[in-house]
MARKOL-711930 format. One record per residue (C-alpha): x, y, z. Coordinates in steps of 0.05 Angstrom, whole numbers, padded with zeros to 5 digits, always signed. Example, Ala and Ser with C-alpha at 12.3 -4.5 7.8 and 13.67 -1.06 7.14 Angstrom:
2
+00246-00090+00156+00273-00021+00143
***
This chain:
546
+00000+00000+00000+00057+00054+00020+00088+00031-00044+00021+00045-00092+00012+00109-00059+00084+00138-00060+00087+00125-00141+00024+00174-00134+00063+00225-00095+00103+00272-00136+00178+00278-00102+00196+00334-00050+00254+00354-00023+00266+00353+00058+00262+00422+00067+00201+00444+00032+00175+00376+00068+00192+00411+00137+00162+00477+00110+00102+00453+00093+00087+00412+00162+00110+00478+00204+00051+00507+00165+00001+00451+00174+00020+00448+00247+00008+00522+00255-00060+00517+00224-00091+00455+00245-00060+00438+00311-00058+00498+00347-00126+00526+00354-00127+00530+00425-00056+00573+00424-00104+00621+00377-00153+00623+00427-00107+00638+00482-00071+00695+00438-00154+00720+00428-00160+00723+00498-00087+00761+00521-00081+00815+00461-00142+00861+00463-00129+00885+00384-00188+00902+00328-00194+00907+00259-00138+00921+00221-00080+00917+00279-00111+00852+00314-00097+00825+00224-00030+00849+00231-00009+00821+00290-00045+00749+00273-00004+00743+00212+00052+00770+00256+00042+00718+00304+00031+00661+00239+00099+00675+00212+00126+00669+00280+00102+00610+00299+00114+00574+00230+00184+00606+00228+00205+00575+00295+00171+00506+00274+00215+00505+00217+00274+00518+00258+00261+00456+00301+00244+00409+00248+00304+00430+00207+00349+00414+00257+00316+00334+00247+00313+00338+00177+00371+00289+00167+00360+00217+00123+00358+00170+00176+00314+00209+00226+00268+00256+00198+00200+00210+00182+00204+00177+00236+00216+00233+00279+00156+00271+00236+00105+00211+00252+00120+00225+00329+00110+00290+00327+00040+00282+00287+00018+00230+00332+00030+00264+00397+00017+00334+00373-00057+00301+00349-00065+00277+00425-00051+00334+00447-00090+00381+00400-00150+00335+00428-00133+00348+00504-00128+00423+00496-00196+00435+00446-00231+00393+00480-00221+00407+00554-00185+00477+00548-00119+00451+00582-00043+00477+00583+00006+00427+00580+00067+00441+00625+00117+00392+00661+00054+00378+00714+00014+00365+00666+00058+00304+00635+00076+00280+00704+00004+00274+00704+00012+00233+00636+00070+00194+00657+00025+00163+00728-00038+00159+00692-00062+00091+00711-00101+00047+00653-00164+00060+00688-00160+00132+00688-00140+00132+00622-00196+00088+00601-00245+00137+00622-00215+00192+00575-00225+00147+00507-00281+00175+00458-00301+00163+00392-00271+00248+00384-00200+00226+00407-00192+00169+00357-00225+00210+00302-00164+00266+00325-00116+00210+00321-00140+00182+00265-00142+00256+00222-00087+00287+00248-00048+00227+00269-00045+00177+00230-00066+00199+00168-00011+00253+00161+00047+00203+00191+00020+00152+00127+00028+00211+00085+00102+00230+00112+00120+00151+00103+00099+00156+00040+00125+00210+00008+00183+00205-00029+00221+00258+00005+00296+00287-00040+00357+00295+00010+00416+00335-00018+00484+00307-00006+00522+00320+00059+00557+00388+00055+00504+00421+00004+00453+00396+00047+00489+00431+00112+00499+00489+00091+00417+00500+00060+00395+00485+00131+00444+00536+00161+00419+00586+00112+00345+00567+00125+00350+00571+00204+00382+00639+00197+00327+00662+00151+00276+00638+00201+00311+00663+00266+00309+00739+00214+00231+00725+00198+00228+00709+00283+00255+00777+00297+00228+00817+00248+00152+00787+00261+00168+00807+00345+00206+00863+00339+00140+00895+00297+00095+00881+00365+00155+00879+00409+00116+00907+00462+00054+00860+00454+00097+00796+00449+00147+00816+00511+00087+00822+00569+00047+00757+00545+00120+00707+00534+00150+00745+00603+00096+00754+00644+00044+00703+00613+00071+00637+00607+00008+00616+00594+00012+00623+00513+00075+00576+00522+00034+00520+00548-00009+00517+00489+00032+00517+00436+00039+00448+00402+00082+00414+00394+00137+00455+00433+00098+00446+00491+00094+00367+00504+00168+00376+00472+00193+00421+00526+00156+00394+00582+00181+00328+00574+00249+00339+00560+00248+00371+00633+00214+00316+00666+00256+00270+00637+00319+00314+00665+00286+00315+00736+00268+00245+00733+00342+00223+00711+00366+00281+00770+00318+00245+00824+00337+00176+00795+00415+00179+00804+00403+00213+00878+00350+00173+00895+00371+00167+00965+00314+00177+01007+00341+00222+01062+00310+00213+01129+00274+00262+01172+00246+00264+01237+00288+00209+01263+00285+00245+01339+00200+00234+01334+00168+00208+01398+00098+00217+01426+00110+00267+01494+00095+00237+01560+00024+00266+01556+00001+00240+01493+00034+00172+01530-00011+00179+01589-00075+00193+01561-00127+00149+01578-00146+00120+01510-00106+00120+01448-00112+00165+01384-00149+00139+01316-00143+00188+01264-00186+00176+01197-00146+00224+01142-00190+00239+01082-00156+00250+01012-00204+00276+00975-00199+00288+00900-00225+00342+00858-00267+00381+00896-00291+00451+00897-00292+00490+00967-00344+00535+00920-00387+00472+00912-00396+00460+00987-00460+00489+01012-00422+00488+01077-00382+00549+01041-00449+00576+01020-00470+00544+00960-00535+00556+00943-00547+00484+00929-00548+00438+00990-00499+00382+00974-00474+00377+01044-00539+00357+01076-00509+00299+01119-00452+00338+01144-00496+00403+01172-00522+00365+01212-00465+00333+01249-00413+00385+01303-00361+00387+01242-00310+00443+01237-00318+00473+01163-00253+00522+01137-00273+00567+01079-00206+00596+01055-00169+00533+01051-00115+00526+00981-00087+00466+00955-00005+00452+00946-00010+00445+00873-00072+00431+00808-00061+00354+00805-00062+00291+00843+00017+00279+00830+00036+00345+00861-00005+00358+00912-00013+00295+00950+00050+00278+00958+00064+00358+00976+00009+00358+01038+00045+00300+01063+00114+00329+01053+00143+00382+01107+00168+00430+01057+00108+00486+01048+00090+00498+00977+00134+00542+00962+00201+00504+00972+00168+00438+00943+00196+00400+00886+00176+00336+00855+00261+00324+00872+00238+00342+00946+00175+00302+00944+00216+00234+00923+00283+00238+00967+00258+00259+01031+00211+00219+01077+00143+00241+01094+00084+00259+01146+00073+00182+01149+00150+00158+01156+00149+00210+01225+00086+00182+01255+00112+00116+01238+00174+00129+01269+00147+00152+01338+00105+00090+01345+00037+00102+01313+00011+00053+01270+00001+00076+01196-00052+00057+01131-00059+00069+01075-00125+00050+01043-00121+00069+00958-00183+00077+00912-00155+00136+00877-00091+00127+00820-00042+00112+00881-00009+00153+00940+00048+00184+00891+00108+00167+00942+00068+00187+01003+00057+00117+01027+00114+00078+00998+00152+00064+01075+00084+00044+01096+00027-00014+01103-00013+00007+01048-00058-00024+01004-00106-00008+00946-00185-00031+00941-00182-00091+00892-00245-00060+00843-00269-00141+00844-00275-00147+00913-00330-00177+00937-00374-00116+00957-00441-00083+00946-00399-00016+00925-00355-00054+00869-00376-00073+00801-00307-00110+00782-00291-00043+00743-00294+00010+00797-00306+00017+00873-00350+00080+00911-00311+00113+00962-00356+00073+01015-00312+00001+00997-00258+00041+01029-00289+00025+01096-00304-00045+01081-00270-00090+01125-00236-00029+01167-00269-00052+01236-00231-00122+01248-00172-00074+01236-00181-00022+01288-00202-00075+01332-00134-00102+01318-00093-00036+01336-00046-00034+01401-00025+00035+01397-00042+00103+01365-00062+00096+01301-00078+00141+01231-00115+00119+01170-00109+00149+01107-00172+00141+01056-00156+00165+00985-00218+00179+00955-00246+00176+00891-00288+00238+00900-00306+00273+00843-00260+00248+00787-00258+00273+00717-00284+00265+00669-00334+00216+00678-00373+00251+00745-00436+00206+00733-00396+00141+00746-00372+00166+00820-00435+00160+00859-00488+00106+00866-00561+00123+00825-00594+00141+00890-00552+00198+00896-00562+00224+00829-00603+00281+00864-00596+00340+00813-00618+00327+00738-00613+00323+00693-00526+00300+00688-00480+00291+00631-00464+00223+00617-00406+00232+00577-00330+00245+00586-00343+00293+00528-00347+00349+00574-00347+00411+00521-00421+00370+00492-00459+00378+00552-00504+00438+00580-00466+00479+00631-00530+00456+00676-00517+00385+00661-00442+00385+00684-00462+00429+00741-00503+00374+00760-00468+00305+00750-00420+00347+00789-00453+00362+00844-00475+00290+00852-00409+00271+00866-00405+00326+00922-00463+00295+00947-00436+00226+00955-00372+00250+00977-00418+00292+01035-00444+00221+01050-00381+00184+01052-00359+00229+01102-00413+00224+01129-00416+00145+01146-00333+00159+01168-00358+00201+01225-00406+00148+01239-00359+00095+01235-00315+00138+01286-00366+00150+01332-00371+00073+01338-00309+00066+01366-00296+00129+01406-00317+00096+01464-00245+00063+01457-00206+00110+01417-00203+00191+01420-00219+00195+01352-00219+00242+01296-00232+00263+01219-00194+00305+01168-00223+00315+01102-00182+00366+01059-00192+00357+00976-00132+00348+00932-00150+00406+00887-00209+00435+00852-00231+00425+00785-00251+00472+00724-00321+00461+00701-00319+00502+00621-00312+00566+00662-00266+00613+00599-00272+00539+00559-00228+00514+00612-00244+00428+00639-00216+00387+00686-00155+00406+00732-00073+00413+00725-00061+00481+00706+00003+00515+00722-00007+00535+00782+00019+00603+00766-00042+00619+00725-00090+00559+00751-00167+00584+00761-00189+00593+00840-00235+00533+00823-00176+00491+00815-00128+00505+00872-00194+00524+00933-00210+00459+00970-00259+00449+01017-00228+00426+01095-00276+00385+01144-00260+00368+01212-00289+00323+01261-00271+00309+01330-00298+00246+01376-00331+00280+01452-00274+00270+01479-00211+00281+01432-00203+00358+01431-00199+00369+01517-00154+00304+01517-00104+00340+01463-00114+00409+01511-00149+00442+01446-00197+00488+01447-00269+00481+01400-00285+00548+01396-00210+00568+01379-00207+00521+01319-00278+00551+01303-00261+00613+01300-00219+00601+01246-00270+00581+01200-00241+00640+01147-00173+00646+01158-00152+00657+01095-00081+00635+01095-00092+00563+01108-00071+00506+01063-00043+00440+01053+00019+00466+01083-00009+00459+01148-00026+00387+01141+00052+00363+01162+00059+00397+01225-00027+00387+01249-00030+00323+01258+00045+00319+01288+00011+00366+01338-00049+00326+01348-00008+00266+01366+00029+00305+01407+00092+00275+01367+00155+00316+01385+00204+00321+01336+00262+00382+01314+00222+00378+01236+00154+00403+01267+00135+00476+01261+00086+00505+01311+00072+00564+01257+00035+00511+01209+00005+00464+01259-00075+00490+01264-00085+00466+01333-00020+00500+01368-00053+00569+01375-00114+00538+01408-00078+00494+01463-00088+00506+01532
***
């Protein structure tokens, strides 16, 4: 078949080839970076025409540069069908759900488990593979492409980079002043623009991973921890239920004010609610492991997040007894030093279907456990909550309370009152899965002091600017995608036995500087776990002690 059709194919030689996909990429593939440059440069008529073509022979000018530099014999088709197949991906992931594509956003990629990546297939993303995939990589292994010989060859690509790096110059010096503010101080437009984006993010991943991977010594912390005499000599030992939740919206919480009431269970039990509360990063693989980590969010790497040891190593360390309990993607390092273990989706179960478990398997099973425990002890629930895209498949049909819901992971199709909707569901199960958490705590608080922390990963973007899902650089990210909602719960007699005062903690229902950061060093305090790594500053409870 390549054969029959490259007869068909008149000749063309490499560097009009490269030419003429820098121009196809720049028309087809990049819609969303035209969108972004609509929505930064405020220009009409005849100057917004100007700087458009400006910005065209720009774009297609530094495309040519990089795909000269590959425009050698041996490499250049196959490096071509790459780029066409991954620039097609991500042409998808950006029209269709409005996202920027930055070194988060393919860590994100790289951890993506098969089920989460099973619920983003759609007829739309094979038709974008197939169109702007795979038909133009046939067409590039086709064609029957002329090289010039070595040193003619050489010198025609010098002269054509230095041409383009000329058209570069001359196309930015004419808006100089446009193009400085929205590169320097709007990295935004960077994110968009394929295929240097997924090109550039990558290559620094890869660089931090291989960093991280040849120091990947995992440096201890905390190793003076110990539980103070009083926490020692209180009468009942500490339980701790530790909510990961995922993708949820403090704005979405009727306990923040929400119009709608999707925290019905919840108002009704002595919870503590914080309004103001921000997330470490816009994605699972940053900000869980970051809540865990002691380093605030500022001084947080991914480097930092894999080589040092964690909230869980600490309390492990100073004798309290630590689980993990998975039915999200994983823990992303936070668990890896201890018993942890994910919900098998075939479990036997009235909340698995063999394909996916509701948050509420999470507490199948947990009772023998705690009835098990010797000494303080904190369990960690990662939630499902209200994962992306498909909402409607994250709460059982008797919570399907607000109607009518999309019921498709093709977000951008659906009625903004439809995604509102299945959304909300999921806000609504997650307000009953807490809900049956407290209740499972106040079962055994006769034996325990026990307690509940539910703080959300990170928010999510509902189409708000044409913008779905989560991950944004957090430089630029929505509010809806970096304010969580924070719920705390406290058994009758947990708060006097810790020395903390209710109406203290209440009282900070608004503060507006609280965030994951704060995680770390509150529940060392809690515990009453003395160590040189905890921080009074960041620990909620400190300022309310008696």
């Amino acid at each position: 078949m390549i054969s029959v059709i490259s007869r068909r194919l008149p000749s063309i030689s490499s560097q009009r080839l490269v030419m003429l996909c820098a121009a196809v990429l720049v028309a087809i593939y990049n819609l969303a970076t035209w969108k972004a440059v609509d929505a930064l440069v405020n220009f009409s008529g005849l100057k917004a025409l100007a700087f458009n073509l400006s910005f065209a022979v720009f774009l297609w000018a530094a495309f040519t540069v990089l795909l000269t530099v590959v425009s050698f014999r041996p490499v250049f088709k196959p490096v071509l069908v790459v780029i066409f197949l991954c620039s097609a991906a991500a042409a998808y992931f950006m029209d269709t759900y409005g996202i920027a594509i930055d070194t988060d956003m393919m860590q994100n990629v790289l951890e993506t488990n098969p089920g989460e990546a099973a619920a983003l297939l759609s007829p739309k993303l094979f038709g974008y593979l197939l169109l702007l995939g795979v038909v133009p990589a046939l067409l590039v292994c086709c064609w029957p492409v002329v090289y010039r010989r070595w040193l003619p060859g050489l010198i025609n690509k010098v002269l054509v980079i230095v041409g383009c790096l000329v058209l570069v110059a001359a196309s930015v010096g004419s808006f100089y002043s446009t193009y400085a503010p929205i590169f320097r101080q709007q990295d935004k437009l960077t994110h968009f623009i394929n295929p240097t984006n997924y090109i550039y993010a990558s290559n620094r991943l890869i660089k931090q991973r291989f960093a991280i991977k040849e120091n990947l010594v995992v440096q201890k912390i905390g190793e003076d921890a110990v539980l103070s005499n009083a926490a020692l000599q209180r009468p009942k030992k500490q339980l701790m239920i530790f909510v990961v939740g995922e993708t949820a919206r403090a704005d979405h919480f009727s306990l923040n004010g929400y119009a709608r009431e999707t925290n019905p269970e919840l108002s009704k039990l002595n919870i503590l609610n914080y309004t103001q509360v921000h997330s470490c990063g816009t994605s699972t693989a940053v900000s869980v492991p970051c809540m865990f980590s002691m380093f605030p969010r500022k001084d947080y790497s991914d480097k930092k997040g894999k080589t040092y040891e964690g909230l869980l190593d600490v309390m492990q360390r100073a004798g309290v007894q630590v689980l993990w309990l998975d039915n999200n993607s994983d823990c992303k390092g936070a668990c890896l030093r201890v018993p942890h273990k994910d919900i098998p989706k075939n479990q036997p179960s009235a909340f698995c279907d063999g394909n996916r478990c509701l948050d509420e398997s999470l507490l199948v099973g947990l009772q023998p456990y705690v009835d098990s425990l010797k000494d303080n002890a904190i369990i960690v629930l990662h939630a499902d909550g209200s994962h992306g895209p498909e909402y409607y498949d994250r709460y059982p049909t008797d919570q399907e309370r607000f109607k009518p819901v999309c019921h498709t992971n093709q977000l951008g199709s659906c009625s903004k009152d439809e995604l509102v909707n299945v959304y909300d569901n999921t806000i609504l199960y997650t307000d009953h899965f807490l809900a049956q958490v407290v209740d499972f705590l106040k079962k055994n608080q006769d034996k325990y002091d026990t307690s509940m922390i539910y703080i959300s990963d990170h928010g999510e973007s509902l189409g708000e600017n044409g913008m779905y899902l989560h991950a944004a650089p957090y430089a630029i990210a929505p509010e809806a995608q970096i304010h969580v909602p924070m719920v705390m719960w406290f058994g009758d007699g947990t708060l006097p036995a810790a020395g903390v005062d209710r109406d203290c903690l209440a009282n900070k229902r608004d503060q507006a500087d609280l965030s994951q950061d704060y995680m770390f060093h509150s529940v060392l305090g809690l515990f009453s776990v003395q160590t040189a790594v905890y921080q009074p500053a960041l620990d909620i409870f400190h300022s309310c002690k008696r």
